[in-house]
N, CA, C and O atoms as a DFTB+ gen file, in Angstrom:
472 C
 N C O
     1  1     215.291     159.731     133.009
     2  2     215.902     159.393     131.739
     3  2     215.211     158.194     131.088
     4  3     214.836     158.358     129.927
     5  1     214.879     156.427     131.961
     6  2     213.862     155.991     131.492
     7  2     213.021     156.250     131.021
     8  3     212.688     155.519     130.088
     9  1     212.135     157.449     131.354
    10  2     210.928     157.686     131.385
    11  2     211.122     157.980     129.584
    12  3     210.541     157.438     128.644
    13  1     212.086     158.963     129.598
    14  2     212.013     159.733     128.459
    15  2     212.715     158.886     126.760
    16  3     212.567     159.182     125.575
    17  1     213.501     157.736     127.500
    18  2     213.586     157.139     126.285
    19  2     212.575     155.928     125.794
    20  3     212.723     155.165     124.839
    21  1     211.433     156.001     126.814
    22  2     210.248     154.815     126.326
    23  2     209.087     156.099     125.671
    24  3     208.219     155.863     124.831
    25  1     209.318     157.251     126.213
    26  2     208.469     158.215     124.804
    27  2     209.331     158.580     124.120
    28  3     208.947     159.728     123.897
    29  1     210.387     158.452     123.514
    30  2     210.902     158.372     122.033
    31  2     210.761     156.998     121.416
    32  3     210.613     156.943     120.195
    33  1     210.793     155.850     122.148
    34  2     210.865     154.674     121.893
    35  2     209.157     154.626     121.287
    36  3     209.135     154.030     120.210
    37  1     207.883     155.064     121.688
    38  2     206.503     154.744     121.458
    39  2     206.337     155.913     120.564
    40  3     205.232     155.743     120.048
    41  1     206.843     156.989     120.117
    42  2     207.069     158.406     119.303
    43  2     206.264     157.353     118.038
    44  3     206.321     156.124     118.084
    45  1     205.601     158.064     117.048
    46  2     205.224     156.842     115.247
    47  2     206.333     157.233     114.922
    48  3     206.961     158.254     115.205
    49  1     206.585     156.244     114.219
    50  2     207.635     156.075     113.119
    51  2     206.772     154.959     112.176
    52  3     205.705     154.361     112.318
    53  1     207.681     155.004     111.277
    54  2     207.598     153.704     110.314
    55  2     207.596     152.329     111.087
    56  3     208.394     152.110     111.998
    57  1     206.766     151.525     110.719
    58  2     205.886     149.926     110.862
    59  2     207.143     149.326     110.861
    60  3     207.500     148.808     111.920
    61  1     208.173     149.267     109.538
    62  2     209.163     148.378     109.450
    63  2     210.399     149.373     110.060
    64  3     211.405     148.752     110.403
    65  1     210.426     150.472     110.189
    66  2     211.638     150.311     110.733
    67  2     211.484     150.481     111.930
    68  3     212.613     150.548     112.416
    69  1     210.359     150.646     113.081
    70  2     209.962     150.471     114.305
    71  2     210.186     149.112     114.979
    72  3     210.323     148.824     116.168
    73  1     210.180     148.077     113.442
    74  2     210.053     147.071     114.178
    75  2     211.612     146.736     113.971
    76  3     212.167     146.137     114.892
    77  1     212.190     146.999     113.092
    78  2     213.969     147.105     113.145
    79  2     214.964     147.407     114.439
    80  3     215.884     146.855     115.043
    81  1     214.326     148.425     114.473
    82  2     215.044     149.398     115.836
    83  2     214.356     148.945     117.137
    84  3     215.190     148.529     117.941
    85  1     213.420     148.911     117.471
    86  2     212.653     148.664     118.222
    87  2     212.444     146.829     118.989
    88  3     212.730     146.366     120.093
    89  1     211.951     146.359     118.005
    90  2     211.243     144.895     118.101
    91  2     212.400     143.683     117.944
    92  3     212.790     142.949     118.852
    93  1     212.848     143.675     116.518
    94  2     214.020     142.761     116.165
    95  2     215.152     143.005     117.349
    96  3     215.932     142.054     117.291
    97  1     215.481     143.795     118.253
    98  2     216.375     143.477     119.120
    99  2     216.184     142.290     120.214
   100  3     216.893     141.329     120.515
   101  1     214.563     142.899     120.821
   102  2     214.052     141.981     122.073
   103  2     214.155     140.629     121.451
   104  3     214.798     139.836     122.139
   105  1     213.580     140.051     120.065
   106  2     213.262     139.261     119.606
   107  2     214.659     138.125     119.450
   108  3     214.813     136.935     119.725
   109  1     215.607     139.286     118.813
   110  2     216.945     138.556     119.343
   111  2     217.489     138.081     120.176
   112  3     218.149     137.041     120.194
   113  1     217.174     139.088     121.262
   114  2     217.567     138.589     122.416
   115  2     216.927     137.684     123.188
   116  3     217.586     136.885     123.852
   117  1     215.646     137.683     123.208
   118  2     214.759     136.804     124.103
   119  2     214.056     135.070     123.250
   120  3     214.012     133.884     123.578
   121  1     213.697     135.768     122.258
   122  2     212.850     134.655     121.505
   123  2     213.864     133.969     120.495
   124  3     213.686     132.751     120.500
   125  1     214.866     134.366     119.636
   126  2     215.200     134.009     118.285
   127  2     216.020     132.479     118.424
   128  3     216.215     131.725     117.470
   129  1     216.387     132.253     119.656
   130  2     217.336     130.888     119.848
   131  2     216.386     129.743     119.798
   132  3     216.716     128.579     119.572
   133  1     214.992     130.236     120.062
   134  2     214.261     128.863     119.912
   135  2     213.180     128.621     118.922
   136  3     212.559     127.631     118.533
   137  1     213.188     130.075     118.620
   138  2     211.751     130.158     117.848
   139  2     212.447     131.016     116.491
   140  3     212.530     132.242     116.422
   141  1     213.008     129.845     115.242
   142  2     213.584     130.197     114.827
   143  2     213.187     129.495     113.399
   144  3     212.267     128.686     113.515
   145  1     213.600     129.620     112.351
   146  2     213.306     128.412     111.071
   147  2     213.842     127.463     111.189
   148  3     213.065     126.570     110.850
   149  1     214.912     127.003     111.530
   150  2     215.546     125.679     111.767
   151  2     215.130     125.006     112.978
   152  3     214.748     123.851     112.792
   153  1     215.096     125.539     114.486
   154  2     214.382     125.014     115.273
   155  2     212.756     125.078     115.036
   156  3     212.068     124.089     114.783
   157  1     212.207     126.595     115.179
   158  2     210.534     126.178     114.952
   159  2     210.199     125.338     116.320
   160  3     209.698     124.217     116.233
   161  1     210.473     125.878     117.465
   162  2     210.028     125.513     118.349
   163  2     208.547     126.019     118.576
   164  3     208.355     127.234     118.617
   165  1     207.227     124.917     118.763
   166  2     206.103     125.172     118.941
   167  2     205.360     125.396     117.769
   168  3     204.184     125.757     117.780
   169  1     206.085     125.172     116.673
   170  2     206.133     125.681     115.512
   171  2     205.805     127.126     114.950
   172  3     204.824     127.643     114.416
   173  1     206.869     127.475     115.256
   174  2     206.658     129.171     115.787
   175  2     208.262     129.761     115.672
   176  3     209.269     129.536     116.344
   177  1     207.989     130.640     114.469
   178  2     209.417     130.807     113.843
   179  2     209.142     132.360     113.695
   180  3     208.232     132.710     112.944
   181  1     209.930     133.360     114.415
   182  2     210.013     134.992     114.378
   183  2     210.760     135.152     113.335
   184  3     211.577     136.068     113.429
   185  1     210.749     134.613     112.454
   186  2     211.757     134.903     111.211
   187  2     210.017     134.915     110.080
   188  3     209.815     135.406     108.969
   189  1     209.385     134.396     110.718
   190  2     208.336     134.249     109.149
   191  2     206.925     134.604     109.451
   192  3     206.192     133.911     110.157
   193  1     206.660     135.466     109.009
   194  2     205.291     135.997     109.625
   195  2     204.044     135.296     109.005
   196  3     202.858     135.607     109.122
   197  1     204.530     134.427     108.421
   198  2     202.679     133.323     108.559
   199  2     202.973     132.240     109.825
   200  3     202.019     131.857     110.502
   201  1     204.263     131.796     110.089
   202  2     203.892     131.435     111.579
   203  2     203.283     132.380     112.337
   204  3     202.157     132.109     112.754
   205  1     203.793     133.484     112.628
   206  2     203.510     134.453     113.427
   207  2     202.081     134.291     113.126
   208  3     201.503     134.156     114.204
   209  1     201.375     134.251     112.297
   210  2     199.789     134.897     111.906
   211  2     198.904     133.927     112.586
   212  3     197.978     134.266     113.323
   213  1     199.278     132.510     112.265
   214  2     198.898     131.021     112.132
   215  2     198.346     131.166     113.561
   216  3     198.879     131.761     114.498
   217  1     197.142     130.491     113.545
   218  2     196.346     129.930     114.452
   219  2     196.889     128.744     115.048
   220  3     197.660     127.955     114.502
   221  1     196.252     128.654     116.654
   222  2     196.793     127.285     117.526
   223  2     196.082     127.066     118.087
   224  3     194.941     127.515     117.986
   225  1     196.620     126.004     119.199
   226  2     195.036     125.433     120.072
   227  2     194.977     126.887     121.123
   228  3     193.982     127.114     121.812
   229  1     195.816     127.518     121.117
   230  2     195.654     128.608     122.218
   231  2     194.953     129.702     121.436
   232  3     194.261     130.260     122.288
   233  1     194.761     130.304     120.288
   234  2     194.031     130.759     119.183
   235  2     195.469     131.639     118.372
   236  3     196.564     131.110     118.178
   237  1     195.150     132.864     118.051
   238  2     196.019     133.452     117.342
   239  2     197.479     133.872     117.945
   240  3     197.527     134.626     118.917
   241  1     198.631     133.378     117.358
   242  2     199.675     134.103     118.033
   243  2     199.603     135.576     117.880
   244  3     199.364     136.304     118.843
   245  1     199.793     135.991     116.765
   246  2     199.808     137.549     116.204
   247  2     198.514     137.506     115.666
   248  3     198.209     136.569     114.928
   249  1     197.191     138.969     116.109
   250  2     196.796     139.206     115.548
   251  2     197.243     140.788     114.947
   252  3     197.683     141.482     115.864
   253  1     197.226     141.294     113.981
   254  2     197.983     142.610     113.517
   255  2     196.729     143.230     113.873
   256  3     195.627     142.896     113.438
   257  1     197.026     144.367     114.882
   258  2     196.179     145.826     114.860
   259  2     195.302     145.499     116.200
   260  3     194.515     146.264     116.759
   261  1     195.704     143.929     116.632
   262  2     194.505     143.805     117.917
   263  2     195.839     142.949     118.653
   264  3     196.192     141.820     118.313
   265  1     196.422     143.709     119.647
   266  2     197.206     142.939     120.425
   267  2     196.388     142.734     121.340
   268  3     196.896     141.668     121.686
   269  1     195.232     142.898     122.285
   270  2     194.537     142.316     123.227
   271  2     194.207     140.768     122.846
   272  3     194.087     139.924     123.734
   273  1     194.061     140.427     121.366
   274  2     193.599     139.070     120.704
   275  2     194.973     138.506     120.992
   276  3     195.008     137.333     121.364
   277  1     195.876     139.033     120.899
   278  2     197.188     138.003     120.170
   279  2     197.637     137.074     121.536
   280  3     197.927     137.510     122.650
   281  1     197.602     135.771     121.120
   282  2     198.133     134.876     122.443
   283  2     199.150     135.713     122.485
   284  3     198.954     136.339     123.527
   285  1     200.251     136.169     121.931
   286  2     201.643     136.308     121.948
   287  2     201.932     137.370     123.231
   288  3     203.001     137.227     123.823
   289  1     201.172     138.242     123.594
   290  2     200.889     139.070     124.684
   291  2     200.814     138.026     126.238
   292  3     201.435     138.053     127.301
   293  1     200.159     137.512     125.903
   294  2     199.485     137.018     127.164
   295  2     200.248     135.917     127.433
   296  3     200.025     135.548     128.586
   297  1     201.385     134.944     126.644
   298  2     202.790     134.129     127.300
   299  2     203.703     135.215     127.460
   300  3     204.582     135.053     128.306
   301  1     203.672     136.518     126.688
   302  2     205.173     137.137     127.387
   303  2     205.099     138.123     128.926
   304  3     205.894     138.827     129.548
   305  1     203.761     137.724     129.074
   306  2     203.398     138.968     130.217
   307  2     202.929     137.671     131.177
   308  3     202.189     137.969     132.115
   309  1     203.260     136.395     131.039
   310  2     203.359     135.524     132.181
   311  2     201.928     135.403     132.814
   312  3     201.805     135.504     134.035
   313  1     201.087     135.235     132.183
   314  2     199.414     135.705     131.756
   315  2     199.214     134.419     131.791
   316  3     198.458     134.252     132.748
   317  1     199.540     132.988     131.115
   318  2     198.951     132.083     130.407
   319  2     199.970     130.971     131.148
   320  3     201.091     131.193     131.604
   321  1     199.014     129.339     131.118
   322  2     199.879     128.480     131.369
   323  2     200.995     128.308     130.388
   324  3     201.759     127.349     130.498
   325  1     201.102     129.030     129.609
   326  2     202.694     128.816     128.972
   327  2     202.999     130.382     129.244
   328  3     202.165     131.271     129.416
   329  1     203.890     130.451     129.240
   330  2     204.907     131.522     129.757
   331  2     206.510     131.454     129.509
   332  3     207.427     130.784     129.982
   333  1     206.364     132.757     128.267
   334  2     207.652     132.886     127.463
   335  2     208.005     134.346     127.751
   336  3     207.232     135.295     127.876
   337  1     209.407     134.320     127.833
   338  2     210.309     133.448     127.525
   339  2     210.019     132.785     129.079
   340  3     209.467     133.282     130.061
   341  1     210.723     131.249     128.829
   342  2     211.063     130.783     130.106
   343  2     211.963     131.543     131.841
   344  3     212.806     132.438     131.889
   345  1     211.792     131.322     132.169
   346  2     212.554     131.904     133.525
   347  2     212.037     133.562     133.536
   348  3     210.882     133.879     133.819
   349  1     213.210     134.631     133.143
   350  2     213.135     135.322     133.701
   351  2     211.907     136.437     132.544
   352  3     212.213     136.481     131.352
   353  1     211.136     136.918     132.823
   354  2     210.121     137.662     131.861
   355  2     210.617     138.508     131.244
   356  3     211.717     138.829     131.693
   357  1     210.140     139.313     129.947
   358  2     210.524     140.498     129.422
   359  2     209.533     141.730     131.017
   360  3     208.628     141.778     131.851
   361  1     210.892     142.553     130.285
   362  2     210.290     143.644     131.322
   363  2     209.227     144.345     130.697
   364  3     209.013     143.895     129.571
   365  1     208.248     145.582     131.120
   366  2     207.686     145.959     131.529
   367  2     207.296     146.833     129.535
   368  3     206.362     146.836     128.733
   369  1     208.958     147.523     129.643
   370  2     209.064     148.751     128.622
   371  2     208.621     147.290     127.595
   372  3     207.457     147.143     127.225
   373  1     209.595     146.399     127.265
   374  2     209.815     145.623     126.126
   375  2     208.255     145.163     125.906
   376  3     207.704     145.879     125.070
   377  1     207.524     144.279     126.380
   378  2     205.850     144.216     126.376
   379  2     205.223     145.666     125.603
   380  3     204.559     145.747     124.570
   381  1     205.602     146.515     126.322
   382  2     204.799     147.488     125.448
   383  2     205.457     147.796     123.813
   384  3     204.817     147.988     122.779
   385  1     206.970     147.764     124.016
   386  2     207.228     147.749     122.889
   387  2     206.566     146.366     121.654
   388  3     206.423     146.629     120.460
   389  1     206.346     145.418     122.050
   390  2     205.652     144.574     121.140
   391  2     204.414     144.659     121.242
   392  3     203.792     144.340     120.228
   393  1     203.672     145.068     122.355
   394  2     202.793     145.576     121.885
   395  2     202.197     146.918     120.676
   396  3     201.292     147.004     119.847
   397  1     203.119     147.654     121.094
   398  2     202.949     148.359     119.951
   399  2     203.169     147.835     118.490
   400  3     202.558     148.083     117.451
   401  1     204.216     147.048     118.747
   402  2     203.909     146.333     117.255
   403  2     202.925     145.814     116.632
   404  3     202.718     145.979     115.430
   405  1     202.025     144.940     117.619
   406  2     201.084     144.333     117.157
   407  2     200.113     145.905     116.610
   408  3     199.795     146.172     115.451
   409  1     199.964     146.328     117.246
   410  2     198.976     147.639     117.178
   411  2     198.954     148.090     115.876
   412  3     197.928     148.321     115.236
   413  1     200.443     148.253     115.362
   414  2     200.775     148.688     113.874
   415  2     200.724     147.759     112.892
   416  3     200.975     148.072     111.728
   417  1     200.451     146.725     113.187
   418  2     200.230     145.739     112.082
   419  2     200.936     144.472     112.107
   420  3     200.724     143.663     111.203
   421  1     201.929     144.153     113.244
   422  2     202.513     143.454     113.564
   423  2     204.004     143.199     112.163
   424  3     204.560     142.102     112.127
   425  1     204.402     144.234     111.253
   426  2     205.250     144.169     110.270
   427  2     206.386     143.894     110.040
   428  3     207.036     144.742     110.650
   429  1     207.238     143.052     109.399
   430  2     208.585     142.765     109.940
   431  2     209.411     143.988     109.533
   432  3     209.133     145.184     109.440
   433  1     210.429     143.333     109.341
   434  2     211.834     144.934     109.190
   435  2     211.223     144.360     107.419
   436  3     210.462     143.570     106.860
   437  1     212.533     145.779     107.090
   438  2     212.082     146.065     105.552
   439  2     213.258     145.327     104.683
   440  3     213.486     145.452     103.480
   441  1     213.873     144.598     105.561
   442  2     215.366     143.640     104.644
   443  2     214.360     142.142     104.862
   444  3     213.598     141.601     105.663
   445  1     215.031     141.958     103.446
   446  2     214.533     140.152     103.005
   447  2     214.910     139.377     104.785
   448  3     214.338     138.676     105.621
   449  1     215.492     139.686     104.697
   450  2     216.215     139.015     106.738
   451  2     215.496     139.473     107.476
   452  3     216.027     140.540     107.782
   453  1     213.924     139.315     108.390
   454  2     213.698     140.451     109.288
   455  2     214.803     140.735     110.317
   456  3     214.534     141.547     111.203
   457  1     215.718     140.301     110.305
   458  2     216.869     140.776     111.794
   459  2     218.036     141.006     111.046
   460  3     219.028     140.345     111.355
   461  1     218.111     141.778     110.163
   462  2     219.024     142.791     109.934
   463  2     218.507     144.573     109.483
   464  3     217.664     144.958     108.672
   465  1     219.104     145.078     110.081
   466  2     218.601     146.695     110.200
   467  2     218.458     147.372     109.096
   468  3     219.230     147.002     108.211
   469  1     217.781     148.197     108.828
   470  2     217.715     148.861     107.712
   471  2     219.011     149.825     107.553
   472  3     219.133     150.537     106.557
C-alpha cells in the first residue's frame, strides 16, 4: 500500500498544486516553525521564494530544476554539517517528495499564502 501511494504521490501533476498537496504539508510540519517570515531563521523563510533562491556560504538553497545543486537536499538528508530538521530526519518518501519539487521548478502553491490549498 506504501509502495503504491508514493507512485500516485510522484504521478505529474501541476508544479503548484503538487507543491500544495504534496510539499506545503512536510514544510508545515517539519520546517515552517522556524523558517518562517517572522522568525527567518538562517535567514531562510519557506513562505518566500527569493529566500528560498538566495545564495549562502553553503551555496544555493533551492536551485529550481537541479536538486542535486540545491544545499536544501543535502541538510534534509543529514548529508551536511548542518542537518535539518534537527533531531529526528524527514523520511525517506518526504526527501523524494521535495525533491521532486526542486526538479519541477521548485514552485510555490497557487494562493497569495503558499500554505493554504488550492
Amino acid at each position: 500500500m506504501n509502495v503504491l501511494l508514493l507512485y500516485l504521490a510522484m504521478l505529474p501533476q501541476d508544479p503548484a498544486r503538487f507543491f500544495d498537496r504534496q510539499v506545503a504539508p512536510i514544510l508545515k510540519r517539519r520546517c515552517l516553525a522556524c523558517h518562517n517570515q517572522q522568525l527567518n531563521n538562517g535567514g531562510i523563510s519557506f513562505q518566500d521564494r527569493a529566500s528560498l533562491l538566495k545564495s549562502g556560504r553553503h551555496g544555493r538553497l533551492v536551485v529550481p530544476g537541479k536538486p542535486d545543486e540545491s544545499y536544501l537536499l543535502r541538510t534534509l538528508s543529514h548529508k551536511d554539517e548542518i542537518k535539518m530538521p534537527p533531531g529526528i530526519p524527514l523520511s525517506r518518501k518526504e526527501i523524494l517528495v521535495i525533491r521532486k519539487w526542486i526538479e519541477q521548478g521548485a514552485v510555490l502553491g497557487c494562493n497569495p499564502s503558499p500554505f493554504m490549498l488550492c
